[in-house]
N, C-alpha and C positions, 0 to 999 in steps of 0.2 A: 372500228367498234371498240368502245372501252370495256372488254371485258378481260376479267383475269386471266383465261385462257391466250387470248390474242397476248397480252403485257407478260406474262409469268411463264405460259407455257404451260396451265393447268387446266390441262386435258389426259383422260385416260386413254387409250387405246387398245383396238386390239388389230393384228393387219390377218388377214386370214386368205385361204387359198381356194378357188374353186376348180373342179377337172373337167374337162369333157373327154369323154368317152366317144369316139366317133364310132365303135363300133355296135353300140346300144342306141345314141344319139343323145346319149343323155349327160347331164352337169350333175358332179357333185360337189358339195361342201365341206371339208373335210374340219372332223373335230369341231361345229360349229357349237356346239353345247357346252363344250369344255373350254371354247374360247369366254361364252360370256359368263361361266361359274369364273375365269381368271376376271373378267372387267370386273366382276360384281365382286369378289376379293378386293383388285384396287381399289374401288370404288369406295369399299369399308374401311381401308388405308388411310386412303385420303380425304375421309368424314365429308362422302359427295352422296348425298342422294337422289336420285336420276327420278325424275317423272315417268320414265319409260320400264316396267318389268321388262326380265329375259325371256318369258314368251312373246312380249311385243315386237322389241328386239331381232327377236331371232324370224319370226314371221316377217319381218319387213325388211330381216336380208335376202331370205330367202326372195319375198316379192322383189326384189331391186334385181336380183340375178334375171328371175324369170322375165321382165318388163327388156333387160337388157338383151338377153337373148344372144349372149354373145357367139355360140358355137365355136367356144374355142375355152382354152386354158383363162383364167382372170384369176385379178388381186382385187381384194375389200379392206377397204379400212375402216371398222367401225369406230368410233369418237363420242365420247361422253366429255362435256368439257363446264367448267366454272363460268359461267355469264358476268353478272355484274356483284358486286357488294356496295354496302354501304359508305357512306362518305368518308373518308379518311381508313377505311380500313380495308386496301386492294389484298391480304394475304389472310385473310379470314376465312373459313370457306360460307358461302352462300348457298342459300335452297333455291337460288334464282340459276338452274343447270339448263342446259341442251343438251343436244344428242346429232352426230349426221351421219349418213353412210353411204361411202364411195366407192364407187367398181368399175374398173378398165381391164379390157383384154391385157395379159400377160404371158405370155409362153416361157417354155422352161428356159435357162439360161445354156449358152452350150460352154462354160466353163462347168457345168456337171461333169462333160463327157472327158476336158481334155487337164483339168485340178488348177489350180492360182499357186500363185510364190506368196506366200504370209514373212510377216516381220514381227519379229517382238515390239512392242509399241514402251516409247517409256512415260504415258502416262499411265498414271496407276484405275485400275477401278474403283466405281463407289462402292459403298460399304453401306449396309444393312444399319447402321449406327450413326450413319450420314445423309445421306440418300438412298433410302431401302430399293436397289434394283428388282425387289419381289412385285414394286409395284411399278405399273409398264406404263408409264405416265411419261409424257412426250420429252420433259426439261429432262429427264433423266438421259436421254440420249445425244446430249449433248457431247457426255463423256467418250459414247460410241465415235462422235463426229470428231471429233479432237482426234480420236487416235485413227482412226480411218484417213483423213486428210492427210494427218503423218505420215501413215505408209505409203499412200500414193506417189506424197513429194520425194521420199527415197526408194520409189521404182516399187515397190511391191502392188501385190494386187486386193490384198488384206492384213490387217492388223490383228495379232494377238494378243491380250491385255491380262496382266496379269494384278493378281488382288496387291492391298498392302503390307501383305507378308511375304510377296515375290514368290507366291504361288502362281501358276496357271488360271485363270477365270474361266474367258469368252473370249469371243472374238465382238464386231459390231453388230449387233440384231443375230448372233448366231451363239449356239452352243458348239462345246471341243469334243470330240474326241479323240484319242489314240489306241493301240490297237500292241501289244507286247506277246510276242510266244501264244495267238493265237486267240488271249483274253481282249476285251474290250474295255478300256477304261476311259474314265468319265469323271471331271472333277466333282463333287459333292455340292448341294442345293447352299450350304452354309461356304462355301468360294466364293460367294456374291455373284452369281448366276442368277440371271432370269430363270422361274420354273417355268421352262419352254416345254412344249406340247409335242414339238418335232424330237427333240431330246428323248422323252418318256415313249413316244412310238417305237424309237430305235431301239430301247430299251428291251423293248415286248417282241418288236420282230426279231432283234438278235436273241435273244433266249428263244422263243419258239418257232420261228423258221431255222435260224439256222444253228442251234444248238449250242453256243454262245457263253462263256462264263463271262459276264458283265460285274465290275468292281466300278465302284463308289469312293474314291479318296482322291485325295489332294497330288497335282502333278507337279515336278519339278519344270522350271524353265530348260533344263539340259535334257530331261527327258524325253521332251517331243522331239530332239536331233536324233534319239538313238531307236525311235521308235519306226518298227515295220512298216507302220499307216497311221494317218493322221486326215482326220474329217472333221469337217464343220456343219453343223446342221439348224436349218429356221425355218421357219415356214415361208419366208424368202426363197432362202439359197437352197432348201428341201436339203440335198446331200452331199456337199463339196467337197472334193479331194482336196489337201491340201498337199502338194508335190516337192517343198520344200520351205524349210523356215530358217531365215536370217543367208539365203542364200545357197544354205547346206541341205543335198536331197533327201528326202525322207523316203527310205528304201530304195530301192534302185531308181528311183524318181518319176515314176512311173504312177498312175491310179491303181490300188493296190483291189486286191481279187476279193478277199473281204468288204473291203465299199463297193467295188463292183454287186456284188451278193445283194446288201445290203439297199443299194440305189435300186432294182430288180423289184427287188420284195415291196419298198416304200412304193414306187408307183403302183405296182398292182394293186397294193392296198388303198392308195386315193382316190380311186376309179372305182371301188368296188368291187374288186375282183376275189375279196376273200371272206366266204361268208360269214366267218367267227369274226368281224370286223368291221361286217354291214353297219353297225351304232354307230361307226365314226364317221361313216356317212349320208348326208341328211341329202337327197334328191331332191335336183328343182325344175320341177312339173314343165315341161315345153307347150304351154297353155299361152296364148296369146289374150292379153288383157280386151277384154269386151268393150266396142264403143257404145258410148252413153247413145247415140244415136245414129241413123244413118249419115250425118254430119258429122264428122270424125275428129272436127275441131270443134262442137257445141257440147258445152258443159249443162248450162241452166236451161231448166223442163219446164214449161208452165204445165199448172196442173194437171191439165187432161194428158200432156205428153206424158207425167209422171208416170200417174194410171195406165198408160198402155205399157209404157219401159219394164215398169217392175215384172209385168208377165211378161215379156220377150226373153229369148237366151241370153241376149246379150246386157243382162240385167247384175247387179251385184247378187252373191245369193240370198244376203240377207236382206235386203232392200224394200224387197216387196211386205214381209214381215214389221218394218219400220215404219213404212209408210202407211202400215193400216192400223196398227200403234197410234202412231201421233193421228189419223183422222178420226179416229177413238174417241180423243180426247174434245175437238171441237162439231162431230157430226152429232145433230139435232137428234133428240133432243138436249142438247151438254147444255150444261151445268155452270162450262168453264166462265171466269169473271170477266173476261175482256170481249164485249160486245164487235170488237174492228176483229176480232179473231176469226168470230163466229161468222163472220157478215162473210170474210173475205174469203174463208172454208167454202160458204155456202155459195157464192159466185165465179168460184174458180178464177181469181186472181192472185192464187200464192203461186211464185215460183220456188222453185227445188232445185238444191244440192246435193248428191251423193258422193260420200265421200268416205276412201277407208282409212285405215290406222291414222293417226297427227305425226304418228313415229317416222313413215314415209315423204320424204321432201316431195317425191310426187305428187303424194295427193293435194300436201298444202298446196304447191302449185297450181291444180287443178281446182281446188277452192278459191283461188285467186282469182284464175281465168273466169270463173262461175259469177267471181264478186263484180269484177269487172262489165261480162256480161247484160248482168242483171241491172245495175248503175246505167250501163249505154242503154238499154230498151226502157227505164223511167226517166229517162232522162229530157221524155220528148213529150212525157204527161203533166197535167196541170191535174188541181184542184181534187175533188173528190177520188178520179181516179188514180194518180198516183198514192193518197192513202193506200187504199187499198191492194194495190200491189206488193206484196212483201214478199221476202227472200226467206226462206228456210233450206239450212244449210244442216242436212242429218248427219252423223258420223257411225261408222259399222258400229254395232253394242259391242263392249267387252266380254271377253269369255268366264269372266270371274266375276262379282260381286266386288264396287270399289265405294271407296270415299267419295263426302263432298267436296272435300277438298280434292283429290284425283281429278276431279270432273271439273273443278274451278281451275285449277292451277294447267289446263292443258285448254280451256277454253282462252287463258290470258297468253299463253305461249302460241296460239293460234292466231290471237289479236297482234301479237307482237309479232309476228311473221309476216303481217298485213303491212305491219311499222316496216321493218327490215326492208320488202320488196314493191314499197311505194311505184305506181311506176310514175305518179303525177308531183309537182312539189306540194307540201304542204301549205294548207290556204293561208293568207297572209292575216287574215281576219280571224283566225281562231287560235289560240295562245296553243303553243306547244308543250307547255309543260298541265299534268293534270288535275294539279294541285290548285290551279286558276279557276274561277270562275270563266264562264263560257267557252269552256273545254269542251270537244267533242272526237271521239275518235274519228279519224277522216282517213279515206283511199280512196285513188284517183281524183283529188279534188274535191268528195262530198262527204260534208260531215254527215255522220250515221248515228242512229239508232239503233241501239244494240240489245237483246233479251236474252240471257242464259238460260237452257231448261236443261237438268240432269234428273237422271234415272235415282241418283242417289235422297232425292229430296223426299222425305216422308209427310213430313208436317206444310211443309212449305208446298202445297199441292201445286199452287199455279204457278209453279216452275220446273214441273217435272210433263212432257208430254211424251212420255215413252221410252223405251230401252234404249233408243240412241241421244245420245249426246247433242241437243239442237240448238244452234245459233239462227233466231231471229232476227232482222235486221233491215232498216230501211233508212230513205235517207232523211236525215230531221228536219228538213223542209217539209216532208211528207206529213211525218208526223205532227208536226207544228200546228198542219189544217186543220186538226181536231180537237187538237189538245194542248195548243199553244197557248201565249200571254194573252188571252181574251176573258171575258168574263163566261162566255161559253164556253172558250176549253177549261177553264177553272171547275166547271158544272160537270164537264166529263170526266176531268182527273180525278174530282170528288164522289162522283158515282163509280169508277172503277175501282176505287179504294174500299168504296163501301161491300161490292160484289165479294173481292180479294177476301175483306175480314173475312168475308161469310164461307166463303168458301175453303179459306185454309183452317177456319177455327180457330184463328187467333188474330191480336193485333197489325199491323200492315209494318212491314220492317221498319226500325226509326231512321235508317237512310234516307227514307223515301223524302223525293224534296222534287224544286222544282225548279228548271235548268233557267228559263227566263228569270229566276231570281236569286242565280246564282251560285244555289247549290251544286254540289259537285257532282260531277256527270257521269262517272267512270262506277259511283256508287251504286250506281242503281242498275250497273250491268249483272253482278254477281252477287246473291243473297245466301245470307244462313238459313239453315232449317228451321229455325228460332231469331229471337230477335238479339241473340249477341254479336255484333260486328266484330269482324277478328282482323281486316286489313286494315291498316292505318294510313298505308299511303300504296297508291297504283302502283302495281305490280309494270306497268309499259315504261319504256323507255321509249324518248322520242326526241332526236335529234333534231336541232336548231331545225330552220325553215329552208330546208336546203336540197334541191332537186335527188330524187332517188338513186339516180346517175351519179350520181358525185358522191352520193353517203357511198355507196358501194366499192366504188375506185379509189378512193383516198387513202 
């Protein structure tokens, strides 16, 4: 994939830690609020604005833990990253972003219990003036990987790096401490230190567990030889002893009684064990995700399934509230302008998708599986009735009031995930780029028809059918039978347009055009509230004509 993230390395991150408690049963998240106030810091660094808020965010880490269910210790990596930019200009930043979030069981390391040999590394750190390490953006850790490698090849087990004033920094993904006549010292946030989260916790529990004077200045490289104790700390390595640097022990060489103290306190506090502490951790529910059906691999409902799903337990919570939303919209007597809408409302041949956050690679998945579905069971209809079979693909309502754009720009990042996880090649008969005439977006082999509706439309009535997010959609063969290059589909795209005026109160978008003649297809998936067109060219990216298999491995 050409994106700047893959080529540059412009991606932000955050990696985060999860506990289990085996004797609650329960998983916590530690500091996961304060992880995405740091992405949303970098993020403002590095002039990225993310489609996704930090409650989305954080609710679809949350979901990704609970779904995994690991029953044990796990690592997350959350990722905000640069997509594509415009031609000739790969280090610009772009509004064209993603987002993904990863989690695998991890258990504590047993170099906590027994400290590492560290080395002074002779590369130097980045600088705030260079590469600002305040922002935790993935290239920056190339510096960590340079000097980490170093110390390996000369026997050590980590690297300490100091700034380019031959001060003390960091170590690789970790913050320093040392430890003098009982104080706790800590190089200062202007060292070019990452402001680490594990760092600021130590901070809090050595002044209030165990009564602690903690100083803030800059350390000498000879220092850390002559000091009592010497720790490292990340949300990684949580509290590492370090037992000796540059070969010479640091105290009797031994893990010193203060990090011991200190390691004690830090886990009880990750687990929740300390109630002035409970905010830093966020519990994740041991709720097992509900099947859409007693078929545990069926995604897509037709209608009457719908209707009975939404009232079962095993239903989303907000689902049943959406689905009578959007039948609001077309249950008789409406009003709505699209007569195939009403028809196919009222004969119960729409099927259904439920689906939550876009933030979760889950559910796109499960969108997928749905899309696919739906495609295999019209696949096998002719004439009148595959018109009428359409696909409506709802998304949970947000909890806020958003944009039309919010509601555009995650409907094209939905379309483009369809692009990404093709699983059929792209048809040889429909141009890949969508800037062509007889463009059509295609999955699994069938170009489709595609209808955006958002909650956020006022003016624009007939493209709003309710508080969720809906993707209409069928395949354009289907569509064709009604409303194709005939002089009778001509009679129906012209009475639909007439309905449209009437119903929105104004003129019919000036996109509107007709695919048999050329016009551009991708147009008519996403409307303004009005009649000003703001995108000038597809938002999709869609690589050459070349099996799904292959984009993905290359």
């Amino acid at each position: 994939m050409r994106t700047q993230a893959g080529f540059f390395g412009a991606n932000i991150f955050e990696g985060l830690r999860a506990y289990w408690d085996e004797a609650t049963g329960k998983s916590y998240v530690f500091r996961l609020d304060d992880h995405l106030k740091r992405l949303e810091q970098s993020m403002k660094i590095m002039r990225m604005k993310s489609r996704f808020d930090m409650p989305t965010l954080h609710e679809a880490t949350v979901e990704l833990l609970r779904r995994c269910d690991f029953k044990a210790h796990s690592q997350i990596n959350l990722s905000t990253y640069f997509r594509y930019s415009g031609p000739g200009e790969p280090l610009v930043a772009t509004e064209d972003t993603g987002a993904h979030i990863t989690a695998i069981p991890l258990p504590r390391s047993p170099k906590i219990e027994k400290g590492v040999a560290a080395g002074i590394s002779t590369w130097r750190r980045i600088s705030d003036d260079c590469v600002p390490p305040r922002a935790k953006v993935a290239a920056n850790y190339q510096n960590s990987r340079l000097a980490q490698n170093e110390a390996r090849e000369n026997g050590f087990d980590i690297a300490i790096i100091l700034n380019n004033r031959g001060k003390v920094s960091e170590g690789p993904a970790a913050c320093l401490f040392i430890i003098r006549d009982g104080v706790l010292i800590t190089p200062p946030t202007f060292a070019d230190i990452l402001e680490s989260l594990t760092r600021d916790t130590l901070i809090v529990l050595a002044k209030e567990k165990l009564g602690l004077q903690v100083v803030e200045r800059e350390i000498d490289r000879t220092e850390l030889l002559i000091s009592d104790e010497v720790l490292m700390c990340g949300t990684l390595f949580e509290i590492l002893p370090v037992t000796s640097v540059d070969r010479l022990p640091i105290g009797d060489g031994e893990v010193g009684p203060i990090t011991r103290q200190l390691q004690a306190h830090y886990l009880k506090t990750v687990t929740g064990g300390y109630p002035e502490y409970a905010s830093w951790c966020t519990e994740v529910a041991a709720v097992p995700r509900p099947a859409v059906s007693e078929s545990a691999s069926k995604v897509t409902l037709t209608h009457r399934e719908a209707i009975e799903w939404v009232e079962s337990t095993s239903a989303y919570p907000w689902a049943r509230a959406s689905l009578e939303d959007f039948s609001g919209y077309l249950r008789e007597p409406s009003k709505f302008p699209c007569n195939f809408a009403r028809a196919a409302f009222r004969t119960n041949t729409l099927h259904f998708v439920f689906a939550g956050t876009d933030a979760d690679p889950l559910e796109l998945a499960r969108v997928r599986q749905g899309l696919g579905e739906y495609l295999q069971t019209v696949s096998v209809m002719t004439g009148i009735e595959e018109s009428m079979n359409v696909l409506v693909i709802l998304f949970k309502p947000e909890t806020r009031e958003q944009s039309l754009d919010h509601y555009h720009r995650t409907a094209w990042n939905i379309m483009q995930d369809w692009v990404d996880n093709d699983p059929e090649p792209w048809p040889p008969e429909i141009p890949t780029d969508p800037e062509e005439p007889f463009w059509s977006l295609c999955f699994a082999g069938v170009p489709l028809f595609i209808n955006v509706s958002a909650p956020a439309h006022q003016r624009r009535k007939s493209r709003n059918l309710g508080q969720s997010l809906a993707l209409v959609t069928q395949p354009r063969a289907g569509f064709d039978l009604v409303a194709g290059p005939t002089p009778e589909g001509d009679k129906v795209r012209q009475r639909i347009r007439r309905q449209v005026e009437q119903y929105d109160g104004q003129p019919a978008p000036d996109v509107v055009g007709t695919y048999h003649r050329g016009d551009l297809e991708w147009k008519q998936y996403v409307f303004t509230d009005t009649n000003d067109e703001k995108l000038t060219r597809c938002p999709l990216h869609i690589p050459a004509a070349t099996p799904a298999l292959e984009r993905r491995t290359a």
